[in-house]
Residue, then its C-alpha position, 0 to 999 in steps of 0.5 A: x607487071x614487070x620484076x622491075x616494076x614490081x621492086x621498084x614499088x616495093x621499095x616505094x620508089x617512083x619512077x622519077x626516084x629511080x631515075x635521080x638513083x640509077x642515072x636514067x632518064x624517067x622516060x626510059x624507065x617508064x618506056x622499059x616497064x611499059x616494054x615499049x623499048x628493049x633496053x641495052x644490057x648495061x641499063x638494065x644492068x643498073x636499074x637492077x642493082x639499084x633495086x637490089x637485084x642482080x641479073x644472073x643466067x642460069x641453064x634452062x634446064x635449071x630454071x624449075x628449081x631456082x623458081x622454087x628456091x626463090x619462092x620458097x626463101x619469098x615464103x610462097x611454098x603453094x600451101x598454107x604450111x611453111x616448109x620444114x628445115x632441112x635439119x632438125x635438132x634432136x629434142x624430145x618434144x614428149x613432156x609438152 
């Protein structure tokens, strides 16, 4: 399932609700989540942010730690325990 596909559901949005949004014939939109068609950079541009995402370019080489940001702020860190902060206040947790 394509991202687009996938935040256009989790906004429980049809394809023909995200056409009458974004201004796209629901027919492209079912082309471009079917990868039946490469669509123009503008339609992907708007279909995007009409989901509420944004397309950023980003150096291969930097991809491995956007992957991980991203799942973490998704709250998928790979294991059962949630990740720990990045700071921690000085409280003595001894009297519990």
């Amino acid at each position: 399932m394509t991202d687009l596909k996938t935040a256009r559901i989790g906004l429980k949005l049809s394809q023909r609700g995200l056409s009458e949004k974004a201004g796209i014939p629901q027919a492209q939109i079912s082309r471009i989540e079917n990868a039946a068609v490469d669509p123009k950079t503008s339609t992907l541009v708007e279909l995007a942010r009409t989901l509420g995402l944004e397309i950023v370019l980003v150096p291969r080489r930097h991809l491995p730690a956007v992957k991980a940001l991203t799942s973490l702020s998704e709250g998928k860190t790979g294991t059962e325990q949630r990740p720990k902060p990045a700071y921690a206040l000085d409280i003595e947790d001894d009297d519990e």
